[in-house]
LOMI-31428 format. One record per residue (C-alpha): residue in one letter; x, y, z. Coordinates in Angstrom, 3 decimals, padded with zeros to 6 digits. Layout:
! residues N
SITE  r         u         v         w
SITE  A         X         Y         Z
...
This chain:
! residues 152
SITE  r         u         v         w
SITE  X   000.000   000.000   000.000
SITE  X   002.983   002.376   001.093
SITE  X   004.403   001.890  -002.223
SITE  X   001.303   002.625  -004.309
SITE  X   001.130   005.669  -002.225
SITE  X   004.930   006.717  -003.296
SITE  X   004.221   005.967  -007.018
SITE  X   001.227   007.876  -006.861
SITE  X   002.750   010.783  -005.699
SITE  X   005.789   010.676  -008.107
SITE  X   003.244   010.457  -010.957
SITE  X   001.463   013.543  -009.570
SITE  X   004.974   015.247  -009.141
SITE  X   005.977   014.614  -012.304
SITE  X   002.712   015.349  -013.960
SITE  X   002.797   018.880  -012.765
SITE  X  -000.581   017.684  -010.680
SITE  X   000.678   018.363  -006.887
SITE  X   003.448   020.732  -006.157
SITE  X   004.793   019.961  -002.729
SITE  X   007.896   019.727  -001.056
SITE  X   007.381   016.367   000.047
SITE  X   006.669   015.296  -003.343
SITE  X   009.722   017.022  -004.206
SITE  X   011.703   015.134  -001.520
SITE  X   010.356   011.712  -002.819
SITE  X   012.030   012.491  -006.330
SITE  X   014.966   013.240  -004.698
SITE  X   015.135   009.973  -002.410
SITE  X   014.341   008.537  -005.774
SITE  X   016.959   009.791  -008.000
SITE  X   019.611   008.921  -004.482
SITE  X   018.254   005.501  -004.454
SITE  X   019.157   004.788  -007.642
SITE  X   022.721   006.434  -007.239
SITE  X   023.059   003.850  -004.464
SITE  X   021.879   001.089  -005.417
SITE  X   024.781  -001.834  -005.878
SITE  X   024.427  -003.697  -009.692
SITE  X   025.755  -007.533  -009.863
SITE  X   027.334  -009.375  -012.934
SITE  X   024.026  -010.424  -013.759
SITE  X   022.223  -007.344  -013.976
SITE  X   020.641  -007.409  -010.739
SITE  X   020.341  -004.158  -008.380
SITE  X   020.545  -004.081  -004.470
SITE  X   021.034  -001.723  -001.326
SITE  X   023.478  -002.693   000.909
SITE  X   022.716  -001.832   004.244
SITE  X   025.120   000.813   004.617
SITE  X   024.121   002.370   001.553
SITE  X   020.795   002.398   002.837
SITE  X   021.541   003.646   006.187
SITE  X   023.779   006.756   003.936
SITE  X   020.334   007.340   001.635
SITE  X   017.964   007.424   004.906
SITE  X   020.235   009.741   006.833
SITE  X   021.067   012.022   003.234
SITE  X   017.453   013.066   002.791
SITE  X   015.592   012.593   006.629
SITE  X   013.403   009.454   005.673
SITE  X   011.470   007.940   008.167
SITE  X   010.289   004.663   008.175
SITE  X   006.732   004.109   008.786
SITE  X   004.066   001.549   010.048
SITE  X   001.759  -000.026   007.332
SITE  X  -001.034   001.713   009.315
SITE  X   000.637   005.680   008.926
SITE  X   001.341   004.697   005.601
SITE  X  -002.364   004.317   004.986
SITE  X  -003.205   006.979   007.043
SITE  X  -000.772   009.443   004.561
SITE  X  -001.897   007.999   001.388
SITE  X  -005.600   008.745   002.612
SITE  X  -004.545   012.730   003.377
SITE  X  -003.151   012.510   000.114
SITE  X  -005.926   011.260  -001.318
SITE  X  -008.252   013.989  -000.084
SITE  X  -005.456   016.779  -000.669
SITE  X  -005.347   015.516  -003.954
SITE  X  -009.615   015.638  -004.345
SITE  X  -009.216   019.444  -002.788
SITE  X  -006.915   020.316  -005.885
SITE  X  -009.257   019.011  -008.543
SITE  X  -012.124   020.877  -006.905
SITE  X  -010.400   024.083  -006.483
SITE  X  -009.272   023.573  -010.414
SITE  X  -012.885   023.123  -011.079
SITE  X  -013.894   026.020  -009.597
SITE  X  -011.424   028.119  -011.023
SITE  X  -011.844   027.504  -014.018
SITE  X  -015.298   027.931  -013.829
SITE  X  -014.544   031.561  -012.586
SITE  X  -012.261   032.339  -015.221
SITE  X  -015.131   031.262  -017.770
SITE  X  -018.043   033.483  -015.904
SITE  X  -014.819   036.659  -015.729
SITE  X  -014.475   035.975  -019.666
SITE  X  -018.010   036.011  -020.614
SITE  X  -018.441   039.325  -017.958
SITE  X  -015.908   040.969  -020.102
SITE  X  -017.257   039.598  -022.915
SITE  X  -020.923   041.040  -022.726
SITE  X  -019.164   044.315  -021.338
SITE  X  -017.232   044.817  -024.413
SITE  X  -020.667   044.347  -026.327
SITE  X  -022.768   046.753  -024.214
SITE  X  -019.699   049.312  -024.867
SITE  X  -020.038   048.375  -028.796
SITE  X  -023.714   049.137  -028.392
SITE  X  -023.430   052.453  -026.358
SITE  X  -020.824   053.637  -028.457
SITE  X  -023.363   053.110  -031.621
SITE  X  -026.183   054.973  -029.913
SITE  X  -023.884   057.920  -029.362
SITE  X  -022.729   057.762  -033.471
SITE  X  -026.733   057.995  -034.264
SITE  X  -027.437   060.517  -031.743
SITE  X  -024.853   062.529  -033.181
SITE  X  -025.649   061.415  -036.782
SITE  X  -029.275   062.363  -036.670
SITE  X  -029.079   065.062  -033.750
SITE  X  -031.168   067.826  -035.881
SITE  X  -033.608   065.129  -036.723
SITE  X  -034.234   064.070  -032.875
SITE  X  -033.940   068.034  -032.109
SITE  X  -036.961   068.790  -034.550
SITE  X  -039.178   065.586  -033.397
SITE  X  -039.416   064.765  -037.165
SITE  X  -041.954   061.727  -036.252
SITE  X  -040.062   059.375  -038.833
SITE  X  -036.955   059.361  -036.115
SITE  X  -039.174   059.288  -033.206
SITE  X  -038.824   054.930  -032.564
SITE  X  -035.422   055.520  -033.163
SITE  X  -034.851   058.594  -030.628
SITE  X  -036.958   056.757  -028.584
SITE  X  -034.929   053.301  -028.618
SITE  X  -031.650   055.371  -027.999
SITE  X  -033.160   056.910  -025.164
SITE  X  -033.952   053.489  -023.389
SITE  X  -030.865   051.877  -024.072
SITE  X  -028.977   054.905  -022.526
SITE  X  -031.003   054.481  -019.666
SITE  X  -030.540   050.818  -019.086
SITE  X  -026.750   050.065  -019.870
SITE  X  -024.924   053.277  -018.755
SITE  X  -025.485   052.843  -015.435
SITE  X  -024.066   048.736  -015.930
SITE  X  -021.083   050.216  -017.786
SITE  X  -020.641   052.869  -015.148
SITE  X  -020.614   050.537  -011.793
């Protein structure tokens, strides 16, 4: 179980998925094992128990009970659970932030149209000429609904 725990968390590590200095620490004791390990004619690897002793006393491990070895690969479990949800929800918020700006940059399109046909057809909307008077009339509500959005 304590290994499974160990290979799961190097995966993660090297994944880019958790970030921790633990995790880093378990590369490194990986990386010094194999630096220590001793290699026979016939291809075969082994620790000698001094090398092992060296390795454990090089990078602070501590051996653990099968029991704390669960015990971590559960909190590891749910710390890894809390990073997938927090991803979740952050990219959710950086969708809802996109389409914010998004509809914002359209109401600003829009408003900045109403203001080119105010101008265009000022004299028109200054003499109530009845053909501009839906127009004048649409301007007017947009203006009143959107600038105060655009200005909060």
């Amino acid at each position: 179980m304590a290994s499974n725990f160990l290979e799961n968390l190097k995966k993660s590590v090297e994944e880019g998925n958790f970030n921790s200095e633990a995790a880093k620490k378990i590369i490194e004791i990986d990386k010094l094992a194999d630096e220590k390990f001793v290699k026979t004619n016939d291809g075969t690897k082994y620790v000698d128990t001094k090398n092992l002793d060296e390795l454990t006393k090089e990078v602070g491990v501590k051996t653990v009970t099968e029991e704390e070895a669960a015990v971590l690969n559960s909190e590891y479990e749910m710390e890894m659970e809390r990073v997938k949800k927090q991803d979740a929800v952050n990219q959710q918020l950086a969708t809802l932030i996109e389409i914010e700006d998004i509809v914002k940059l359209s109401i600003d399109d829009m408003l900045a149209f109403v203001d080119e046909l105010d101008d265009k057809f000022s004299k028109e909307f200054e003499s109530e000429d009845p053909m501009f008077g839906d127009l004048a009339q649409k301007i007017e509500q947009i203006n009143s609904k959107y600038n105060p959005i655009i200005n909060n």
